[in-house]
PALUMBA-807400 format. One line per field, with one value per residue: residue in one letter; x, y, z of N, C-alpha, C in turn. Coordinates in steps of 0.05 Angstrom, whole numbers, plus 5000, padded with zeros to 4 digits. Layout:
N
type = [a,...] $
nX = [X,...] $
nY = [Y,...] $
nZ = [Z,...] $
caX = [X,...] $
caY = [Y,...] $
caZ = [Z,...] $
cX = [X,...] $
cY = [Y,...] $
cZ = [Z,...] $
***
This chain:
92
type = [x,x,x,x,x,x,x,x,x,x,x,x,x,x,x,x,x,x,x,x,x,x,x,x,x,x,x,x,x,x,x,x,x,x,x,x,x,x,x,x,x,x,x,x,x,x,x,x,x,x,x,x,x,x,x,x,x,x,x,x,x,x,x,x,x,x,x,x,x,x,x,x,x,x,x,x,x,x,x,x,x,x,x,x,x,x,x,x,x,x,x,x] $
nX = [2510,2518,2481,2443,2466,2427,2396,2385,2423,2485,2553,2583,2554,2537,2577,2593,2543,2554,2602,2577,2541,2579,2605,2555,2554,2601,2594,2552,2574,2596,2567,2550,2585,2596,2552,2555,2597,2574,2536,2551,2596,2549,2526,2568,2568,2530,2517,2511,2519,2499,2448,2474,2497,2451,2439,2478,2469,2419,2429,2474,2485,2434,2401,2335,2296,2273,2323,2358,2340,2349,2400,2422,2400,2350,2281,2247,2211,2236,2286,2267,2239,2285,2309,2279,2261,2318,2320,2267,2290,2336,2306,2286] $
nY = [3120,3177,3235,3302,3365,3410,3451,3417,3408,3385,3392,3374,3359,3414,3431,3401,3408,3465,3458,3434,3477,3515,3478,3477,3540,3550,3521,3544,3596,3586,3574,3618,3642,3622,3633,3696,3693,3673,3716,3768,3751,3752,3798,3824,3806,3840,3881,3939,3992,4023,3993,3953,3975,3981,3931,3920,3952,3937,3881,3865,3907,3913,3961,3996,4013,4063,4086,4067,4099,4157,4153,4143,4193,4185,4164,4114,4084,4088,4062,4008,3988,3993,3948,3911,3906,3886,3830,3807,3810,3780,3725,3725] $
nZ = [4662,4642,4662,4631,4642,4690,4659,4617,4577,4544,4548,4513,4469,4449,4433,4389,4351,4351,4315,4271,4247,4233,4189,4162,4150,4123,4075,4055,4045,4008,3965,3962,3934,3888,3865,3869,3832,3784,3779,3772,3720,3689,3689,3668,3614,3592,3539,3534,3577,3610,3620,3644,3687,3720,3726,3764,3808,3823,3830,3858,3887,3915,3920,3909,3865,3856,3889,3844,3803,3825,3827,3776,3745,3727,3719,3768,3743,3690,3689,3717,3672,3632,3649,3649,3593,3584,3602,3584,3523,3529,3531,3495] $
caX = [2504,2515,2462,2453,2460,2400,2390,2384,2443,2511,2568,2592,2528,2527,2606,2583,2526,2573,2620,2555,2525,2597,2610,2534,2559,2623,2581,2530,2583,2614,2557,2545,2608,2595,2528,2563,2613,2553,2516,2581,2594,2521,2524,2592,2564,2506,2525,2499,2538,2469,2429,2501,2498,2431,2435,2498,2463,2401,2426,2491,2477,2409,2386,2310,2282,2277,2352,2377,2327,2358,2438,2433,2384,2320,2262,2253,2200,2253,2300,2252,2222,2312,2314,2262,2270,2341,2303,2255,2306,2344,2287,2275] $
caY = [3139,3215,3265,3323,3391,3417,3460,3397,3409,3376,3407,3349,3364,3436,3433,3390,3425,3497,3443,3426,3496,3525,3476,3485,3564,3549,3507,3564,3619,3573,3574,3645,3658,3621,3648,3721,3701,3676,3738,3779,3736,3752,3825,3835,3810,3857,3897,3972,3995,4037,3969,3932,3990,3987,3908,3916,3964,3932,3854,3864,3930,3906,3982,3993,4019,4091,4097,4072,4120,4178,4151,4151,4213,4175,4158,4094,4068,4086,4045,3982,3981,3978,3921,3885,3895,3870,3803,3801,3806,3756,3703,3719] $
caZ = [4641,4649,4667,4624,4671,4702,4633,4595,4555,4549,4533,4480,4452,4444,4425,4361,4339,4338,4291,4255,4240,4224,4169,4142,4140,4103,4052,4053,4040,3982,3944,3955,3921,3859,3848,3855,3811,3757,3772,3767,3694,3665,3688,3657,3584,3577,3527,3543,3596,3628,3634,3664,3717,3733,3738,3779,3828,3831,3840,3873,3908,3927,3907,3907,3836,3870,3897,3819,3782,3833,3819,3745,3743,3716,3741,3774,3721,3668,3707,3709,3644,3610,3672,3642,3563,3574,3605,3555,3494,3524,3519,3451] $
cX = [2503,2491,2465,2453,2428,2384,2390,2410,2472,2531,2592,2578,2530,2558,2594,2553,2537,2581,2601,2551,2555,2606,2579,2540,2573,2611,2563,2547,2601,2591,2547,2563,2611,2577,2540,2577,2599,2541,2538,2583,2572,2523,2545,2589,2540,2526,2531,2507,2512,2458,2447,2497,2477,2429,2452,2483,2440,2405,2451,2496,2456,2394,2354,2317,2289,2310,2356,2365,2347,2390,2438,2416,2355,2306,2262,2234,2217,2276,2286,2254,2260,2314,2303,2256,2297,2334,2293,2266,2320,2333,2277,2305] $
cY = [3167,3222,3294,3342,3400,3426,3429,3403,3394,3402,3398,3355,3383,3446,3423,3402,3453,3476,3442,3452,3515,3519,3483,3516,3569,3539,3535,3590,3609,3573,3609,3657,3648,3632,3665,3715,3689,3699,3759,3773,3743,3779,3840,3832,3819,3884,3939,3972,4014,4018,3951,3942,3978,3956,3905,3932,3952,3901,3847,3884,3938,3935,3979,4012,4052,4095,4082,4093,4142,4176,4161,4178,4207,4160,4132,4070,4062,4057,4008,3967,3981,3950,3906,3884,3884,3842,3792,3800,3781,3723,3702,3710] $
cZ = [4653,4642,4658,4654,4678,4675,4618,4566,4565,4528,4510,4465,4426,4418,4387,4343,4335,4319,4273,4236,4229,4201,4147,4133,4121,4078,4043,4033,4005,3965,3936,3938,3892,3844,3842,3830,3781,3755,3757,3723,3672,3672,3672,3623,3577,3567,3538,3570,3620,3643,3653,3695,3736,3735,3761,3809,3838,3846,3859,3896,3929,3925,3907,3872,3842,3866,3865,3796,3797,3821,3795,3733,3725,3730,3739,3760,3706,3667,3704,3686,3629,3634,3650,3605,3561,3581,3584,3526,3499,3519,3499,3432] $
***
């Protein structure tokens, strides 16, 4: 029976674990791409083209509250508070 190297590692080992962690990335990056294209999908049928932006900047742009109050020239409460009545309408 083989002896790993001094490091305790083999290099069968290490070979299959890159294989391992490369397909969990590919899986990883495949679901990232359906979410976008649901998030993408629900941002594209909000009506009001202000609240679309400001979802587009905030959930795809990752934007803080601040930096989308400064883009669209309102403050970053203003900003919030259409975030979160377009939420709240849609649960009603």
């Amino acid at each position: 029976m083989k002896k790993p190297p001094r490091g305790g590692f083999c290099v069968g080992d290490l070979a299959a674990e890159i294989a391992d962690l490369k397909a969990l990335i590919g899986l990883n990056l495949q679901k990232v791409q359906i979410e976008r294209a649901r998030l993408e999908r629900y941002i594209g049928g909000i009506e009001c083209a202000e609240t679309r932006l400001i979802f587009r900047l905030r959930h795809v742009g990752g934007m803080t509250w601040r930096e989308i109050g400064a883009e669209l020239h309102m403050s970053h409460v203003g900003a919030y508070n259409k975030h979160k009545a377009h939420l709240k309408n849609e649960q009603n």
